[in-house]
C-alpha positions in Angstrom: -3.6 -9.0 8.7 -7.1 -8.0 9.1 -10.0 -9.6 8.2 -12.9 -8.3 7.4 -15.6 -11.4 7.6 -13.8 -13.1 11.1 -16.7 -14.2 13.1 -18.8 -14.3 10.0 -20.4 -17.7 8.2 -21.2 -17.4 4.8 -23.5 -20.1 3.2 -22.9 -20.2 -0.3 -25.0 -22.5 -2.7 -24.0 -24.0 -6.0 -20.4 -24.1 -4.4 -18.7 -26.9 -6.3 -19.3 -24.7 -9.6 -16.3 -22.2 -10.8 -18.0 -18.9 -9.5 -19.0 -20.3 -6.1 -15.4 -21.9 -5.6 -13.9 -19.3 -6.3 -16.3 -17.3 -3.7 -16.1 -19.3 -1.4 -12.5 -19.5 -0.5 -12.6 -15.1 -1.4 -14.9 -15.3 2.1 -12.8 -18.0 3.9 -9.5 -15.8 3.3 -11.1 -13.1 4.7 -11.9 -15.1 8.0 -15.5 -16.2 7.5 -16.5 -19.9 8.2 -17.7 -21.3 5.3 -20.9 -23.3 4.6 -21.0 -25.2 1.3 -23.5 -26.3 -0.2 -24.3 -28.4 -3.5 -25.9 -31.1 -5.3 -22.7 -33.1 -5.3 -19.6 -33.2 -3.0 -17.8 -29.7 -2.7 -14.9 -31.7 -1.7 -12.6 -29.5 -3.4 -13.9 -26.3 -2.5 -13.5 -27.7 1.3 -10.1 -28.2 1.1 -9.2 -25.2 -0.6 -11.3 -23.2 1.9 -9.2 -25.2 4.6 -6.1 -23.9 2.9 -7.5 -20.1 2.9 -9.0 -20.0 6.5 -7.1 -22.9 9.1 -9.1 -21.8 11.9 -12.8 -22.2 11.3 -13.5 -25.5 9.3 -15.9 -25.2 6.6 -19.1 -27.6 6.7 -20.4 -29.5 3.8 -24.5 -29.9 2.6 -25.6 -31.5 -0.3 -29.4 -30.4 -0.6 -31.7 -29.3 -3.9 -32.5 -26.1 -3.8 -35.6 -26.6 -5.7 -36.9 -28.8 -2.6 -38.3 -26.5 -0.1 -38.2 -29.0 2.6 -35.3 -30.2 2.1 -33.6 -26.4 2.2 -35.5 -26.3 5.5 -34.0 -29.6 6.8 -30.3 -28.2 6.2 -31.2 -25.2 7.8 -32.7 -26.8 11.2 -29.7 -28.7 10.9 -27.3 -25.9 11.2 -29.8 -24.5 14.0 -29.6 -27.5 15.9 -25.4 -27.8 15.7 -25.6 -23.8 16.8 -24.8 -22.5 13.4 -26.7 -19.8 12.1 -24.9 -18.2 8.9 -25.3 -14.8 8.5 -24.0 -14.1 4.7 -25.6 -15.8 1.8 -24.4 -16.4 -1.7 -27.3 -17.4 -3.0 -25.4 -19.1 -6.1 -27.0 -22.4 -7.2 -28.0 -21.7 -10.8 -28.8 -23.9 -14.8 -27.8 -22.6 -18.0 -30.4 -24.5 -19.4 -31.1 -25.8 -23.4 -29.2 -23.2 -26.1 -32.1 -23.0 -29.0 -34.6 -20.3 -30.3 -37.5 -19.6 -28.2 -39.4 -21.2 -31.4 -37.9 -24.3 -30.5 -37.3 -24.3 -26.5 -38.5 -27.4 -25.0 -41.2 -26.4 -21.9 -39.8 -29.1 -19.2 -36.5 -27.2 -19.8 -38.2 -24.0 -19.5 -39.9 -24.7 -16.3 -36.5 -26.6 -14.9 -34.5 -23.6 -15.8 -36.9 -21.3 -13.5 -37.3 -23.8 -10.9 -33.9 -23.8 -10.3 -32.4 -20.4 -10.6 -35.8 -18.3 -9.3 -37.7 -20.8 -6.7 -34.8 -22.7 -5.3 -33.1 -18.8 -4.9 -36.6 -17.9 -3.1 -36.3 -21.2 -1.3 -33.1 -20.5 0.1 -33.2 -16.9 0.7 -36.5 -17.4 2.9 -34.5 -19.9 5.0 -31.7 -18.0 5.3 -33.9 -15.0 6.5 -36.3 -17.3 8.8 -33.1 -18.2 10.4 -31.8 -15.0 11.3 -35.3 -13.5 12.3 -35.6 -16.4 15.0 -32.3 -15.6 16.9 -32.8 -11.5 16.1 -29.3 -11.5 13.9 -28.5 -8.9 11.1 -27.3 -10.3 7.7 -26.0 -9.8 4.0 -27.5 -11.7 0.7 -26.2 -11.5 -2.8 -28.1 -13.3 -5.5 -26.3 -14.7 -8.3 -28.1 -13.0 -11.4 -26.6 -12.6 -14.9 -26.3 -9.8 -17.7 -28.3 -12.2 -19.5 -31.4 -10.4 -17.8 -31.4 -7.9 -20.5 -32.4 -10.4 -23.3 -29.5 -13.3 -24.5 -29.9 -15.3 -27.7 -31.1 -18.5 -27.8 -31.4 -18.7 -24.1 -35.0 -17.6 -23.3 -35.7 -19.7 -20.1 -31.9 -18.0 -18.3 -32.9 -14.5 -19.3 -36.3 -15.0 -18.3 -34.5 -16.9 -14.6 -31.7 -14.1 -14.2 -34.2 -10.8 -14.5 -36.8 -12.7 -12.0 -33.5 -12.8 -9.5 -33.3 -9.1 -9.7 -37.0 -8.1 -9.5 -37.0 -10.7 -6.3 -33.9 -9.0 -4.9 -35.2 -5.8 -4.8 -38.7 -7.3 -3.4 -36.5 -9.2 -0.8 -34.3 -6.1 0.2 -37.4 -4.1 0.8 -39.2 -6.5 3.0 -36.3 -7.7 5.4 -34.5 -3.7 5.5 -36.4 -4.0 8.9 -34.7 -6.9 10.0 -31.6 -5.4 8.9 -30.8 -8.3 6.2 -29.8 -6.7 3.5 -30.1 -8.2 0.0 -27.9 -7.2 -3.4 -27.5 -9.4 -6.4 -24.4 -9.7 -8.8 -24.9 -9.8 -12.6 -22.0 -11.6 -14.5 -21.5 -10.9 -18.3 -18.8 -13.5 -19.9 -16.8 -14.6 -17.3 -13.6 -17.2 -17.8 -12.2 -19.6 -17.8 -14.1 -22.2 -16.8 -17.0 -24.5 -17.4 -19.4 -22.1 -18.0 -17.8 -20.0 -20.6 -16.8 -23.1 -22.2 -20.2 -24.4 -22.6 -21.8 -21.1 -23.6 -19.3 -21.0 -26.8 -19.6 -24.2 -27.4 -23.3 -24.3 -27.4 -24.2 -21.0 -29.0 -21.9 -22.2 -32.4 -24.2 -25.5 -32.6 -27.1 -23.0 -32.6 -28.4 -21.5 -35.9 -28.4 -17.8 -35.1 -28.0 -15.1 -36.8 -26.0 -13.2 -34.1 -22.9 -15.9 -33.7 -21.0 -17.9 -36.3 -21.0 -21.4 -36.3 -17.4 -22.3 -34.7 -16.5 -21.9 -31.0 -13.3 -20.1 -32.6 -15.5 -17.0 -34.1 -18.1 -17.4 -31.3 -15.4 -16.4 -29.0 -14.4 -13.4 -30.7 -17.7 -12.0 -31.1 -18.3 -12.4 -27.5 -15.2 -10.9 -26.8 -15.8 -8.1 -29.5 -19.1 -7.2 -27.7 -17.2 -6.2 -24.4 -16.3 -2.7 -24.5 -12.8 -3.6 -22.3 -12.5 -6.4 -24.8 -12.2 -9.6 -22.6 -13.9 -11.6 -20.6 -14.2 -11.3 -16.4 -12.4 -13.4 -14.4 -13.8 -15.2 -11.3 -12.1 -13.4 -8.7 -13.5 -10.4 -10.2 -17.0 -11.8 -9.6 -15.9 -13.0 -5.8 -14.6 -9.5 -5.4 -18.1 -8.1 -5.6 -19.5 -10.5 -4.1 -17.3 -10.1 -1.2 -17.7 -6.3 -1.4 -22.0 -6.3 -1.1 -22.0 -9.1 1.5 -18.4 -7.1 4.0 -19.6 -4.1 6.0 -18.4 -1.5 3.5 -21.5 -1.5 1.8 -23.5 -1.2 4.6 -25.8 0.9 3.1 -26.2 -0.6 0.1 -29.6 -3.0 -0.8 -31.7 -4.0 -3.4 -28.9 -3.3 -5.9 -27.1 -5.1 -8.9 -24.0 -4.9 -9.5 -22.6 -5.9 -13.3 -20.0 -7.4 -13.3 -19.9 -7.0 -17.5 -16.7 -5.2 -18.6 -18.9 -2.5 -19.8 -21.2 -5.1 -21.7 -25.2 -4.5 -21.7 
């Protein structure tokens, strides 16, 4: 059987969540050595990259990726055990508070974007510093979101998610010279899972005049704005992501793919 990403390590952040489980073990199965990294243990991920990939063991980081020096720690780290990964999912990402923008609390607001725009930046830097010092060609997707376009009652995400494609496309056109390329993915509703879950869940408690007030009709008018009329599944998000960071889009950079059923 071949694989694609043998030889390969792929670092991917936020990888105890759904979408960068599920990623994760896409890459190990295609032979790559995986790097995970969260907040918390990615135990499970671990094992279930073991199960994919029995030949190159997957190593385990917990760091913030809102704490510049601590990404740069885990990165001499993997320097100093001879590991330099070469793929990124840059994944690590907060929802943040559901509420009108009326309404949104400003410590939320500025946790939302220090999370899912400068712990992105932190990370991607590091990954790039890294390959620039042993002369190493590489692959980045950045975990965005449809959201970018303007989502109700989440003013601090959409705000987060477009800022991961305007950096993407800066990042892409300052490291096409160090042949690193960098691509982002943008996710519509994508299920099941914790995410889609709390989305529902949260946009019924939310006055609005665009959902309903039960997670039953929230659903469905989710669901009803999706022209293929259902929501994405997570290997369909670790399929593009797989896709932008392999060599058959070698040419590709500084683009988003949505992963949206059609949604906008």
């Amino acid at each position: 059987m071949t694989l694609p990403l043998a030889g390969r390590t792929a670092l991917v952040t936020g990888a105890a969540g759904d979408i960068g489980r599920t990623t994760a073990v896409r890459l190990a199965s295609s032979g790559a050595r995986l790097v995970l990294a969260d907040l918390v243990d990615a135990a499970e991920t671990a094992e279930l990259c073991r199960e994919a990939n029995d030949v190159a063991e997957p190593i385990s980081l917990q760091f913030d990726v809102t704490d510049e020096a601590a990404v740069e720690a885990a990165f001499d780290g993997l320097a100093a055990d001879g590991v330099v990964a070469d793929l990124l999912f840059n994944n690590a990402g907060y929802q943040g508070t559901f509420t009108n923008v009326a309404d949104y609390p400003s410590a939320d607001f500025r946790r939302v974007l220090d999370i899912n725009v400068t712990g992105v930046f932190n990370v991607l830097k590091s990954f790039a510093n890294a390959l620039i010092a042993v002369g190493r060609p590489g692959a980045v997707v950045n975990t965005a979101s449809m959201a970018h376009g303007g989502a109700p009652n989440m003013a601090a995400y959409s705000a987060s998610k477009a800022a991961v494609i305007a950096l993407t496309k800066t990042a892409a056109k300052d490291l096409a010279d160090k042949s690193i390329r960098v691509n982002s993915v943008s996710p519509a509703f994508i299920g099941p899972g914790m995410m889609w879950d709390r989305q529902v869940e949260l946009q019924a408690a939310t006055p609005s005049q665009y959902f309903g007030d039960d997670v039953e009709t929230v659903a469905e008018q989710m669901i009803s704005a999706v022209p293929m009329r259902r929501y994405g599944s997570l290997d369909e998000v670790a399929s593009a992501v797989h896709f932008l960071l392999s060599d058959e889009s070698s040419y590709i950079t500084a683009f988003d793919i949505e992963v949206s059923g059609g949604a906008v």
